[in-house]
Structure formats: structure tokens, C-alpha cells
KEBA-853729 format. One record per atom (N, C-alpha, C): residue in three letters; x, y, z. Coordinates in pm, whole numbers, plus 50000, padded with zeros to 5 digits. Each point is the difference from the previous one (the first is absolute). Example, Ala and Ser with C-alpha at 12.3 -4.5 7.8 and 13.67 -1.06 7.14 Angstrom:
<atoms>
ALA513194943150780;ALA499115011950000;ALA500905012050000;SER499655010549928;SER500825011950006;SER499235010950073;
</atoms>
This chain:
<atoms>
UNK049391702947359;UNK499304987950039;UNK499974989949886;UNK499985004049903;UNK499684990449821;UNK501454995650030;UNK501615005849977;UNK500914991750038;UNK500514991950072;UNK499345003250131;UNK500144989750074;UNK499324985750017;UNK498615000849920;UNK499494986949952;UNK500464994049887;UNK500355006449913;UNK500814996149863;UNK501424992450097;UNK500585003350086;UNK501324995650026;UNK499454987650090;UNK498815001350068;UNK500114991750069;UNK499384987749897;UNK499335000449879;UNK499934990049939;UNK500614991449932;UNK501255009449975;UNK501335000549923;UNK500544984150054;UNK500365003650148;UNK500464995350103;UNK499474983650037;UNK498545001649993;UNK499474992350036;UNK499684985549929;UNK500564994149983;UNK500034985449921;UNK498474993149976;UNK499254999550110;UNK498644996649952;UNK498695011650025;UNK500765008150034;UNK498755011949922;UNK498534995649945;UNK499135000549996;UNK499154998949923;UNK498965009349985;UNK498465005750014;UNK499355005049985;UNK500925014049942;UNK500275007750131;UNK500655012249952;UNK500795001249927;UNK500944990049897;UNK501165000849933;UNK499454996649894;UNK499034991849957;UNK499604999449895;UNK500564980449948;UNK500414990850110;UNK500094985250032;UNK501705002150004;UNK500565014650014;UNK501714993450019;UNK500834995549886;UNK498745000749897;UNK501494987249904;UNK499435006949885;UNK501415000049890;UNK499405004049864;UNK499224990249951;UNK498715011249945;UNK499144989349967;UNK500424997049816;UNK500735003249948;UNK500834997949881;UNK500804986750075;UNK500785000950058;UNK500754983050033;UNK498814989950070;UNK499145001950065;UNK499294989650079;UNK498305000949957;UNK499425008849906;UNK498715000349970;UNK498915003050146;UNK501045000950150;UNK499275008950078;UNK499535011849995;UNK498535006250045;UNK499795012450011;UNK499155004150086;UNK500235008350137;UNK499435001350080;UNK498644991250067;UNK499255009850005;UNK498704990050078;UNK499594988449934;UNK500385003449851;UNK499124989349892;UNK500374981950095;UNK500885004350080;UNK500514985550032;UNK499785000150163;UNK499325008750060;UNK499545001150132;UNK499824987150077;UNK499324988049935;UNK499254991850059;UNK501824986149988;UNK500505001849962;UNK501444988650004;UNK500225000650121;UNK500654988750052;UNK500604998550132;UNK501375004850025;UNK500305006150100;UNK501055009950018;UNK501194987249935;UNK499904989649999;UNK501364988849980;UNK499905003049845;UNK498874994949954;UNK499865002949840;UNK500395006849964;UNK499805017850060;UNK500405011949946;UNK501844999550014;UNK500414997950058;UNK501334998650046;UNK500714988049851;UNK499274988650028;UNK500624993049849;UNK499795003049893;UNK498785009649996;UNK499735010749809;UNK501645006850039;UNK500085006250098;UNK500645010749980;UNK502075000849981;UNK499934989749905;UNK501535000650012;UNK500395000449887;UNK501425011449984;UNK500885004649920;UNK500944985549980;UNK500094993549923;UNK500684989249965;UNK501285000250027;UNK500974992850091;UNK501515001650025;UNK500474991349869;UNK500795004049916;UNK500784995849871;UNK500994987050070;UNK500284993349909;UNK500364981450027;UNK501335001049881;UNK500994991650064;UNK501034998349848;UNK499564983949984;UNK499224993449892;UNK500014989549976;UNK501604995150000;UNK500014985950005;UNK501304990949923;UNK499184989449932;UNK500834995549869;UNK499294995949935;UNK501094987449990;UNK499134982150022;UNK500944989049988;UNK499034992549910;UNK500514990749940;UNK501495004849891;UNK500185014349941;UNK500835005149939;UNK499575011349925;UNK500024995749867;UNK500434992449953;UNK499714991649865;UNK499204983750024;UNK499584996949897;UNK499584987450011;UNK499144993349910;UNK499384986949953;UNK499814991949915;UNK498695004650027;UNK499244996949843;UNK498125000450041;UNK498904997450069;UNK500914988550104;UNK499134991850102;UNK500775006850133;UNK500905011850000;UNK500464999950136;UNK498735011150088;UNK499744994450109;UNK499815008350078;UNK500835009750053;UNK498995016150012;UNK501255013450030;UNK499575003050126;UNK500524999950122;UNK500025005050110;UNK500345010050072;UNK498935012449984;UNK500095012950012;UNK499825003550188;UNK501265004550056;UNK500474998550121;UNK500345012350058;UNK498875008850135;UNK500555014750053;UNK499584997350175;UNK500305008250069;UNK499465005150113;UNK498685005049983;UNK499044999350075;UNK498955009549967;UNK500085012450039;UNK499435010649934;UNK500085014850084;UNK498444999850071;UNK499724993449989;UNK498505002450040;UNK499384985550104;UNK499325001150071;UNK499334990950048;UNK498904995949869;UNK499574985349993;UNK499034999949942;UNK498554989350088;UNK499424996449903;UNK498764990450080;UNK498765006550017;UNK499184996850046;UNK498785004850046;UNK499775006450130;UNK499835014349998;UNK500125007150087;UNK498785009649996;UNK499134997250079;UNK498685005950010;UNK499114993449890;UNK499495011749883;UNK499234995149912;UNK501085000249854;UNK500954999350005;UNK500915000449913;UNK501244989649989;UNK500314999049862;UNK500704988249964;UNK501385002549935;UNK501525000350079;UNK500555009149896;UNK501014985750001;UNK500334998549837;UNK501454993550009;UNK500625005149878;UNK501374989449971;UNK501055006649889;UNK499894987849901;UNK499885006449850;UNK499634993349918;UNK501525002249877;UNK500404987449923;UNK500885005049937;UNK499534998049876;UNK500115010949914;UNK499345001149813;UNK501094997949928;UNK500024993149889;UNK500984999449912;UNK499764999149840;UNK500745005149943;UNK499585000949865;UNK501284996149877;UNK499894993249918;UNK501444993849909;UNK499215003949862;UNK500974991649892;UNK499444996249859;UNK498924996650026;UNK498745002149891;UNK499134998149992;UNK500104992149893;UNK499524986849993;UNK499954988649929;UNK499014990450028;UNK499114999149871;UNK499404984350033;UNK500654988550032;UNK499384993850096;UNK500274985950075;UNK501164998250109;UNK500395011050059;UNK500425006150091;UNK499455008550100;UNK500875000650154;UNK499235008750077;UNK501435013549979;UNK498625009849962;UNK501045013650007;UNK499245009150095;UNK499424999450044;UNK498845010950105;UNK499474993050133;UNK500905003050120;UNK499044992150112;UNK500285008450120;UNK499124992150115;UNK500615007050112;UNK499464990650108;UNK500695004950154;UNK499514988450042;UNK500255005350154;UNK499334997450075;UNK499925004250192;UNK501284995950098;UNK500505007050089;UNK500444996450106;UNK499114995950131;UNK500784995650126;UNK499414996950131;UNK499415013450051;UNK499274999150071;UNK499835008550082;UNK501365000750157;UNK500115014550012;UNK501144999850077;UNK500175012250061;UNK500755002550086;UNK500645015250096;UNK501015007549949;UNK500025010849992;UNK501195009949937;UNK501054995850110;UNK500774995949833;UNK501604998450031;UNK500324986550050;UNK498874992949958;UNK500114982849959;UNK500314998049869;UNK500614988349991;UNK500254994149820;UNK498624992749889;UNK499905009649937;UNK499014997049846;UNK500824990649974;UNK499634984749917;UNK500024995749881;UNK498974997349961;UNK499865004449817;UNK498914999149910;UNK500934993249895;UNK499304988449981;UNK500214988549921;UNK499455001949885;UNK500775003549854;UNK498915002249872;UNK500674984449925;UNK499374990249999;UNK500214983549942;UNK498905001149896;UNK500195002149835;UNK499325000149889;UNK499254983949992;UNK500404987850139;UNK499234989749962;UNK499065001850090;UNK499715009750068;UNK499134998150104;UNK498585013849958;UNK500395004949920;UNK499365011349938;UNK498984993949911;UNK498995013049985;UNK499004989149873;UNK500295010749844;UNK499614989449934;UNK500655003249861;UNK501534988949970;UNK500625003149898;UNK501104998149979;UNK500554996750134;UNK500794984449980;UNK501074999450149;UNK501305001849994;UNK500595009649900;UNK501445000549934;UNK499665014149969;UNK501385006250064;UNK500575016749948;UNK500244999949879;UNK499205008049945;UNK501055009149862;UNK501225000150045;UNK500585001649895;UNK501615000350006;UNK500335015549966;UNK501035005850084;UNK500275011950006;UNK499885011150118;UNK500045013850003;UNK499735005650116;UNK499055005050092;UNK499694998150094;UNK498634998350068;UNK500525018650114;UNK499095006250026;UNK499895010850065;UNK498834995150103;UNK500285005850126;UNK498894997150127;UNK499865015450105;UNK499214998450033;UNK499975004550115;UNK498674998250133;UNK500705001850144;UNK499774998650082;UNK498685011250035;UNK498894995550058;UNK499035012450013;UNK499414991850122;UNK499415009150086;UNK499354996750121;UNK498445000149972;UNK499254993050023;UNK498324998549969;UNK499205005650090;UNK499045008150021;UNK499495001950134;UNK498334998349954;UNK498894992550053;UNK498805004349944;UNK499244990850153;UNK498894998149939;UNK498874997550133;UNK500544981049994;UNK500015000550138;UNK500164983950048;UNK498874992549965;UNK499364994049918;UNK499134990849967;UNK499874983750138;UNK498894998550021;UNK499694987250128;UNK501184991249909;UNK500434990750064;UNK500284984349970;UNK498894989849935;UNK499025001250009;UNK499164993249928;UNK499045014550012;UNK498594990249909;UNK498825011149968;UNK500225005849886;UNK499075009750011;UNK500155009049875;UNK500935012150097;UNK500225007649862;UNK501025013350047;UNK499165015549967;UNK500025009750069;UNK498995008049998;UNK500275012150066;UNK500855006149862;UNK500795010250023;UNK499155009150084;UNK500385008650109;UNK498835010750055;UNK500035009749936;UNK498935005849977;UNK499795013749888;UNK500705009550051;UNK501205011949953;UNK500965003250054;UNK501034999750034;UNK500124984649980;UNK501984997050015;UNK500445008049934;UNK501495002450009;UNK500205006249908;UNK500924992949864;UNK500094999149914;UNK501324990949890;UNK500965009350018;UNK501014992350024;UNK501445001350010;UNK500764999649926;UNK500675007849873;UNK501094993849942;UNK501394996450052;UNK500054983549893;UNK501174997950029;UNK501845003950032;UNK500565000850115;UNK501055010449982;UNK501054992249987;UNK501065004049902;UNK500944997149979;UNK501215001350053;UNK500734988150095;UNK501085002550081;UNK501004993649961;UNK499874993649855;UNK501714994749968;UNK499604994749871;UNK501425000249920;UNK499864995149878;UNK501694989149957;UNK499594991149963;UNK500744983349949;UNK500585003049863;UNK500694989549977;UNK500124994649821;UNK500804989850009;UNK499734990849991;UNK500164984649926;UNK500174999249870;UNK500704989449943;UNK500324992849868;UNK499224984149912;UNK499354999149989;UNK500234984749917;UNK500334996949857;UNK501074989350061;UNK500904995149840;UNK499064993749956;UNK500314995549902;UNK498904985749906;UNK500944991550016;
</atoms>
């Protein structure tokens, strides 16, 4: 009888009470009842294994003022779906230099798996420095998932969400000359 509930949880994609919420709670910070009170949609957008993305990266070289346009399919639906907020964020990191941007990152649209991302990283539109360091920049693509905050008001996390870390579904590299 114990195997056959083990298999049938196995099996079962949204599982919850008896499985312990379905999802490693190491990838999604779900864990059983602790999250009882989420709405079955919510629980469903905590609960996803990140589909991996091949960025393209335009230009792949370029001057201090160029904007880099980091370009995939999504593997994932994103947006606001129940009490949760998931989108794809791109991080990037270069030379580290005063009076330059070497560290940023910056949001995509909200969108449907297996629609086209572009995430626009433009160092004049960033705060800090409006010009790249010169040299090689490393990125990657990670999906965001946490509690949907109102449009206006205050925001007021419910005791229990759970935090999500960020997952990583693709990684870039760009150039800037001087």
C-alpha cells in the first residue's frame, strides 16, 4: 500500500498534502502544508523546474554606449499567475572599473512558453555610469518567481509565501572595445 502512494505521488504533478507540495523544496522553497492556504494557480506557478533558454547575444562586440540585446524563446510562461510573479531577468557582470557600468541587469516582457524574450541591457538607460567598461562581460539568464505585489498601495507579503530562488536558464558573453 506505501508503494503505491509513493508512485502515485511520483506520478502526480500537483500532488500536494500527501506528497509533501510535489516539488523539491531545494529548487522552489515549497514544503508541504506550510503552504496549504496558496491558491491552487499560485501553487502551480511556485512549482516550476525552469526549461533552460540559449540566449543570442546582438551585437556580440561593441562600443561603451552600445546597447546589448539579449534574445531567446521562453521555456516558461511568465506574468502574474495567481499570487505569484514570475519573469526572466538578464545579470551581467564585466571589468570592474570606476566610472563605468560593469554590473547590471535588467527585465524582460511578460510572455507564454515558446514566445520571443528580448531583454535590452542599454548602459544609458541604467543608473550609475551610462558607458560599459571596456572588455568582457559574462551574463546569464534566470527566471524570477516571488509574490505578485498590487499595482499601486503598499505590498504585503503574506506570512508564508514562500522565497524562491532565482533559477538559472542560460548564460551570454559580450565584448566592449574602448
Amino acid at each position: 500500500m506505501a508503494r503505491l502512494l509513493i508512485i502515485t505521488c511520483v506520478s502526480t504533478t500537483l500532488a500536494l498534502s500527501a506528497c509533501g507540495g510535489g516539488a523539491d523544496p531545494e529548487t522552489t522553497g515549497m514544503s508541504g502544508a506550510r503552504h496549504a492556504g496558496l491558491s491552487p494557480s499560485t501553487k502551480r506557478a511556485l512549482k516550476v523546474r525552469a526549461k533552460p533558454v540559449s540566449p543570442v547575444v546582438k551585437p556580440k562586440s561593441g562600443s561603451p554606449e552600445t546597447p546589448i540585446v539579449v534574445a531567446f524563446t521562453a521555456g516558461d510562461r511568465t506574468g502574474v499567475i495567481g499570487q505569484a510573479r514570475r519573469g526572466y531577468e538578464a545579470y551581467v557582470r564585466g571589468p570592474g572599473r570606476i566610472g563605468c557600468q560593469f554590473d547590471t541587469a535588467a527585465g524582460g516582457r511578460y510572455t507564454r512558453a515558446g514566445q520571443p524574450v528580448r531583454i535590452v541591457l542599454d548602459p544609458g538607460e541604467m543608473e550609475g555610469p551610462n558607458t560599459w567598461c571596456s572588455g568582457p562581460f559574462h551574463g546569464t539568464v534566470k527566471l524570477q518567481i516571488g509574490y505578485a505585489c498590487p499595482s499601486h498601495g503598499a505590498c504585503h507579503i503574506p506570512k508564508g509565501f514562500p522565497r524562491i530562488r532565482p533559477q538559472t536558464v542560460g548564460h551570454f558573453r559580450f565584448e566592449i572595445q574602448q
